[in-house]
N, C-alpha and C positions, 0 to 999 in steps of 0.2 A: 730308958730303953736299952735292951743287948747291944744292940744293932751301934749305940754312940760310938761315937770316936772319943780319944781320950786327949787331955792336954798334952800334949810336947813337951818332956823338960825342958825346963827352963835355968836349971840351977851348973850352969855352964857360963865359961866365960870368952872359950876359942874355939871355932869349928875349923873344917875343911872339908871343902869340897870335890868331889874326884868323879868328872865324869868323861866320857869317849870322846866327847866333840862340845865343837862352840854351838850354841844356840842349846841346848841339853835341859841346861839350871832355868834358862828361862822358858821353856814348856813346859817345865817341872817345879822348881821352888823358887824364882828369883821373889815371887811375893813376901815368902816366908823371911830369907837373908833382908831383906828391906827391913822387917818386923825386927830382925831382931839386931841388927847393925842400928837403926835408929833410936832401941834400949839402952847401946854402949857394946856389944856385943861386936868381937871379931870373927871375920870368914871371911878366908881365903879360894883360890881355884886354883884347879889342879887340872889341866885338860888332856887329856892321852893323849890323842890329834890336832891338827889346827885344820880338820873340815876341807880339805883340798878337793874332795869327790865329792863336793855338799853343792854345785854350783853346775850343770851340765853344759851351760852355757860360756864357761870358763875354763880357759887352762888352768890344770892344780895349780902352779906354780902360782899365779895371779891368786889363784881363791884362795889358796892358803894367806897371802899377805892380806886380802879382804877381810876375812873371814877370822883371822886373831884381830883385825886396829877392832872390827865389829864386838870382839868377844869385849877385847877390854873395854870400849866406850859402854856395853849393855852391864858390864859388872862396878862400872866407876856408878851409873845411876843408881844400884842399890848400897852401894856402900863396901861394896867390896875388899876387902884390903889388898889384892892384887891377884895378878892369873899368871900363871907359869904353862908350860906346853910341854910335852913331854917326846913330840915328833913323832912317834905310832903313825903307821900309814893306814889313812882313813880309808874305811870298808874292811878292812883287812889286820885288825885288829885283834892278837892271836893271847889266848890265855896263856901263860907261859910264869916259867920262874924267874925269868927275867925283869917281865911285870910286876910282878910281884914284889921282887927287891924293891924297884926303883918306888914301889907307892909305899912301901914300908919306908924305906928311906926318907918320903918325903911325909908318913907321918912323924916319924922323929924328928924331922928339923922345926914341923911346925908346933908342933904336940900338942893338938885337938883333943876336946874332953868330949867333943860330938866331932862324930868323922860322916857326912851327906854323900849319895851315892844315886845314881840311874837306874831302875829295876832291871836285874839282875832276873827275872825268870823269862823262862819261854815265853810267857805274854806277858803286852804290858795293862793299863790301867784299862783300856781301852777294849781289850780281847784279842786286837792284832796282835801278829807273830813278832816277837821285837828283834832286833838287829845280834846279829852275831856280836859287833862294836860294845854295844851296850849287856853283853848280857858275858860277852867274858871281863871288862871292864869291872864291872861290877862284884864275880866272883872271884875275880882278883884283888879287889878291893877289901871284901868279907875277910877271905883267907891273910892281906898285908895287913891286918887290923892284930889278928895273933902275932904273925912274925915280927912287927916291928916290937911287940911287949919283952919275946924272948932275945936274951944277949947273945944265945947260941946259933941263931938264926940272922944269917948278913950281917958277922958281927961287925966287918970293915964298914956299915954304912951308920955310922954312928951308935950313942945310947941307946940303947933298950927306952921304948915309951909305954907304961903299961897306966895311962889315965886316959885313954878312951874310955868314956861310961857309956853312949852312946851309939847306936850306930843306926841312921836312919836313911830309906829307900825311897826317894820321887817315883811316881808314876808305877806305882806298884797294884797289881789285882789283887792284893792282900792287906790293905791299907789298916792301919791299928790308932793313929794319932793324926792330929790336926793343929794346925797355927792359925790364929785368927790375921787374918791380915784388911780389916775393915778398913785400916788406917793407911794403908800400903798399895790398894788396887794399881791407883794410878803411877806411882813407879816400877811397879811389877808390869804392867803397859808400856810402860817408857822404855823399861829395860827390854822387852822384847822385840819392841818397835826400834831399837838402834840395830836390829841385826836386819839393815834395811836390802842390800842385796841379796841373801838369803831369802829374803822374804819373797821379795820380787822375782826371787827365778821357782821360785813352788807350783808346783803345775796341778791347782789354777795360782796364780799370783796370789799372796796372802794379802789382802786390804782392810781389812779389820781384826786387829789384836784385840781390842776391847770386850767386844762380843762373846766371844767364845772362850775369852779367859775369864770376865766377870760371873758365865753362865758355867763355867765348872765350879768357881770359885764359891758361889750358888748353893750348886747342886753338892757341892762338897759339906755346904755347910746347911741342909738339911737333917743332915748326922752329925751336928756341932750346935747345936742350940741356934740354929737360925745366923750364924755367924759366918761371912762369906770366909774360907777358910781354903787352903793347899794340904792335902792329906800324905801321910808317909805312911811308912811300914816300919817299927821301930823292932829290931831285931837282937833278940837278945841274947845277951851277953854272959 
């Protein structure tokens, strides 16, 4: 059928991941990093923010320290190789050249042959309007995938990395590819379920991860050969 999604490469062997805020990767791909860290596969996190406006019931100061121990314990369940924070002030998350260096920068230290990213357009998978957070994040993400390739481009933040092959988008209304993660639901679950005060202050409360992530995972994989699957946008290069 047109309509399939396609496999994901697979012929990679470091990713990173780069998105606005903690809880992001797991509404988006934490199934996927499960899939592919338990092949032998490294991914790391890259987080703008540490989510301080993600809690209304807490002063930033407190969410922010919630809200990273939460990020790291949902990223050690998939396998993650570790989350770094970049301190962007959450909601207020401004595209800039600034950004830009600092995620170039930080593809050169890791040097990702797949660099994972939060969708990047006006809407997201969903139809809703997505977050300014997430949708300059993101285009600043696209844009530090060139810059960190050229040496003339922030040449003080290290080598030139020009083996990104990749470059793929969670929660995208453009979705192109798919990861089978049949084998992974349940830490893709686990992983979401450790961002448990997040959860708890969602209005209404979130009480079932399961549900609702098995039933995209689903509906994802109607367009995957019947394969519950997390879809991306794979963007090319």
């Amino acid at each position: 059928m047109s309509d399939e999604f396609q496999e994901m490469p697979e012929d990679w062997s470091r990713a990173l991941a780069v998105v606005a805020h903690p809880d992001d990767m797991e509404f988006g791909a934490a199934g996927a990093v499960a899939r592919w860290t338990t092949a032998g596969k490294s991914v790391a996190y890259l987080v703008a923010s540490r989510g301080e406006a993600g809690i209304d019931s807490m002063a930033p100061e407190k969410a922010a320290e919630v809200r990273e121990a939460e990020q790291r314990a949902s990223a050690a369940v998939v396998g993650a190789a570790g989350v770094e924070f970049l301190d962007h002030p959450d909601g207020r998350i401004e595209y800039s050249t600034g950004l830009r260096r600092e995620l170039a920068a930080a593809i050169r230290r890791h040097r990702p042959e797949l660099v994972l990213g939060f969708c990047h357009h006006d809407q997201t998978s969903t139809g809703r309007w997505n977050s300014p957070d997430h949708r300059n994040t993101g285009r600043a993400l696209l844009d530090a995938v060139g810059d960190a390739a050229n040496r003339w481009v922030f040449p003080e933040d290290g080598d030139p990395w020009q083996g990104v092959r990749y470059v793929a988008m969670s929660n995208s209304p453009r979705p192109t590819h798919a990861v089978d993660i049949s084998d992974c639901v349940d830490l893709a679950v686990a992983s979401l379920e450790a961002h448990t005060s997040y959860l708890a202050a969602m209005r209404p409360p979130v009480t079932d991860v399961r549900g609702p992530l098995l039933g995209l995972a689903q509906a994802t994989g109607a367009r995957f050969g019947g394969r519950p699957a997390i879809a991306f946008e794979l963007i090319p290069r």
